[in-house]
N, C-alpha and C positions, 0 to 999 in steps of 0.2 A: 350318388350323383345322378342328375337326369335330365333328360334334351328334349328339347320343346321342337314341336314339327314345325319347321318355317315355310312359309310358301315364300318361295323366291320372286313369286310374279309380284309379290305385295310387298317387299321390302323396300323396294326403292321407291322413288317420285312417281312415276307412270305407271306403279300398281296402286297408287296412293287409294285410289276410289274403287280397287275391286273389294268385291265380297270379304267380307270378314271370316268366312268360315267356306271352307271346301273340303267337300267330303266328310266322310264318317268320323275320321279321327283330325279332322281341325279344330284349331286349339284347345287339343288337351296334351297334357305333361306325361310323355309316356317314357320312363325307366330305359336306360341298355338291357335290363333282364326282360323286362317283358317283351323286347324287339327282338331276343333271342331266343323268346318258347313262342311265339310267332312266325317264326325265321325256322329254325333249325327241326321242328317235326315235320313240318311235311317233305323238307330235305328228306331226314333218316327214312320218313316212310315210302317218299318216291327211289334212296337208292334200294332198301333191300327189297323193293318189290320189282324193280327192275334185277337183281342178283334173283329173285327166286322165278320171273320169265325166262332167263341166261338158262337154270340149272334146268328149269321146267322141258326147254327144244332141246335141249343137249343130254340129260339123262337118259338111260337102257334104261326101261321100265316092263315089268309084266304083263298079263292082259289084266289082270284087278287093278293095278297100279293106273295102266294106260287110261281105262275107263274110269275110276271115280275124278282122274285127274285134268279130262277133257275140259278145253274150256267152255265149251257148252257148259256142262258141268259145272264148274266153280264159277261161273256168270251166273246159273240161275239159283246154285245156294247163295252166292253173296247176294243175291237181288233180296234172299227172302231174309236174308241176318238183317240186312236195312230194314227191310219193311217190318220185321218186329221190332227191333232197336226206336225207329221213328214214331208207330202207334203205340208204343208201350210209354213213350218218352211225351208226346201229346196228352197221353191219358192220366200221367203222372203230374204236371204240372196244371192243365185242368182240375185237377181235382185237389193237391196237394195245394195251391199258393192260395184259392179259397177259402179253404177251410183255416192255413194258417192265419189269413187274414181274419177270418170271424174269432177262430180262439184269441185274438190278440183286443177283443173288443167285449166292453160290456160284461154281464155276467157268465158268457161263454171262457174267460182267462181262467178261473176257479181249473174249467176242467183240461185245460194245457198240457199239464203235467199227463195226466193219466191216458190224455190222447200220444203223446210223444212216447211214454212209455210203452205203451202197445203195440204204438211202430217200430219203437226198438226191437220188442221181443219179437215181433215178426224180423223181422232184417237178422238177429240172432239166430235164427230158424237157419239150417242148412238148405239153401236154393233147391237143389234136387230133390230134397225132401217136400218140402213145398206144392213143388211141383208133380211130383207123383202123386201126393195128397189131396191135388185138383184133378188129376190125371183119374185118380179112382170115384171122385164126386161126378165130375163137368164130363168126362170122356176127353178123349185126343182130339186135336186139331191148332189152327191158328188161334183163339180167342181165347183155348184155356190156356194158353200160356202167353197171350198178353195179360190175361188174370192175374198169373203167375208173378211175370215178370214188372208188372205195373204196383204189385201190392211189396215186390223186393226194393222197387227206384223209389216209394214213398216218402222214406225219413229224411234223405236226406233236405232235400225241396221242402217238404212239412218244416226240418226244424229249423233252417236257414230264415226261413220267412217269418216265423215268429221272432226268432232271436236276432233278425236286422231290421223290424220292425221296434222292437222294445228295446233294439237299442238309440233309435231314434231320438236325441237330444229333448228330453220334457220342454226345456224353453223355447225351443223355436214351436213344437204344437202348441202350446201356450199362446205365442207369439201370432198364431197363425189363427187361431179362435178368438184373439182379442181383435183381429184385424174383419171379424165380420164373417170369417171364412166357417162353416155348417164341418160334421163331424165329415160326410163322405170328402169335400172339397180337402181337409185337412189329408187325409189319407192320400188322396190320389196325386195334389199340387206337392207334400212335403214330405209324410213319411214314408210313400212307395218308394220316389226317387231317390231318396237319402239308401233305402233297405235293398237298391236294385243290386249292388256288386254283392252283399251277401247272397241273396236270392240265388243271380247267376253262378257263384259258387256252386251254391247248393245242387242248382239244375248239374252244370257240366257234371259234378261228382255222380249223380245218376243216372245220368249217359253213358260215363262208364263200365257202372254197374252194371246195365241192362246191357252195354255190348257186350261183354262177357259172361254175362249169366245167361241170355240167350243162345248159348251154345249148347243148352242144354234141351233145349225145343226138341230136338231132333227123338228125344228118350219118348215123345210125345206125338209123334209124327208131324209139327208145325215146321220141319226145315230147317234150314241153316247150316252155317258153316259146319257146325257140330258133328254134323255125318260125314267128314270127309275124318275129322278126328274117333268117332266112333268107326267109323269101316276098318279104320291103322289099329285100334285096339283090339278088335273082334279079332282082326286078320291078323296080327302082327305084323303090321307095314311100317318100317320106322319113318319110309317116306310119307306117307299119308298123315302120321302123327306128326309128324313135323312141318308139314303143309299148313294141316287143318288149326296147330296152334301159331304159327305164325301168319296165316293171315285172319285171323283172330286175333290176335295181339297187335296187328298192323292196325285191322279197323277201329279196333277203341281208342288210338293213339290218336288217330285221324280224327275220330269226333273227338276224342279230350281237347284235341286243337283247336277243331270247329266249335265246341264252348266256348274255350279261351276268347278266340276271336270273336264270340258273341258279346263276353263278358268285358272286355276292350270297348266292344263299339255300345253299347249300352249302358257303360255305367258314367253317370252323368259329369258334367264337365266341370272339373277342380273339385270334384271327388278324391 
């Protein structure tokens, strides 16, 4: 079953002549489920992050506790989990919806497969592993582990693009080249927008990737949440380990959302 967003100003007689469409999501058919992974994450994530402020002023904590857990502190590691999560997630899609666009054209399909497969066995590569193996080429800092992290968010965006392009109905590009429309016009007016809610799939699922595997930056000196979870490890903090994986766990939730809601407002109407 599923409920179409009415605007009440336009139901009656004296909305008769507004705008046909308001806002992002006017007139499209959106599901009870999808009003509810819209709805209900940032709930969960706004209550337990208010629950771990509550424990955060009210906990006896140590002086190593006290200090990795200031919030100076965890402001300016979450500032830098962003800032890789975001250029690593720019640099993936830049580079990834390109490229699957040309493998899906001309004599570049032939080599599809063997590009999709490469990106697999990278992504089958253990992250950390990866990433020490840049870490001993490139040296430490921010870039090798957008390196890192940008070559782990790859496949999914790569194969989403290929595979919501090709699956693009042959008759309507048919349809759309009979109509006078040149090879780029065909891609850009029919088969992009048809391939958009695969594509944003594919993006969110490597947002979450990259929030979660960028926890690992920190093995590299580029930051991140990472270090509040490595400090709990080194040290045997079970506070610290519990910090640093829940608000880790909190931030990928947050952007899986903020996909979601990309993938909502972009994917075209009566899709």
């Amino acid at each position: 079953m599923s409920a179409t967003v009415v605007d009440p100003e336009t139901s009656g007689p004296e909305g008769a002549e507004a705008p046909a469409r308001r806002g992002l999501l006017a007139g499209r058919t959106i599901t009870r489920e999808t009003v509810l992974m819209l709805v209900v994450p940032p709930l969960l994530v706004a209550a337990a992050f208010g629950g771990f402020v509550i424990w955060r002023q009210t906990a006896e904590l140590d002086a190593v506790e006290a200090q990795q857990l200031r919030w100076g502190t965890l402001q300016r590691l979450f500032i830098e989990h962003v800032q890789l999560t975001v250029v690593a997630a720019i640099v993936v899609v830049a580079v990834s919806i390109p490229l699957g666009i040309g493998l899906t054209r001309g004599a570049l399909k032939r080599a599809s497969p063997v590009v999709v497969g490469i990106a697999n066995a990278g992504q089958a590569a253990p992250s950390v592993g990866l990433i020490v193996l840049l870490f001993l080429w490139l040296g430490s800092g921010f870039w090798t582990a957008i390196i890192g992290l940008s070559l782990y968010g790859v496949l999914p965006v790569l194969r989403n693009t290929i595979t919501g392009i090709q699956a693009v109905d042959p008759t309507l590009v048919e349809a759309a080249r009979g109509v006078g429309m040149t090879s780029w016009q065909t891609l850009r007016k029919v088969e992009l927008p048809l391939a958009v809610p695969v594509i944003m799939a594919g993006v969110r699922t490597s947002l979450v990737l990259i929030a979660g595997t960028a926890s690992l930056a920190c093995f590299i000196n580029a930051g991140g949440l990472g270090e509040v979870l490595q400090t709990g490890i080194s040290l045997f903090r079970f506070s610290l380990m519990i910090t640093g994986a829940l608000l880790i766990a909190l931030l990928a939730l947050l952007i899986e959302w903020i996909g979601r809601v990309l993938e909502t407002v972009y994917r075209p109407k009566g899709v």
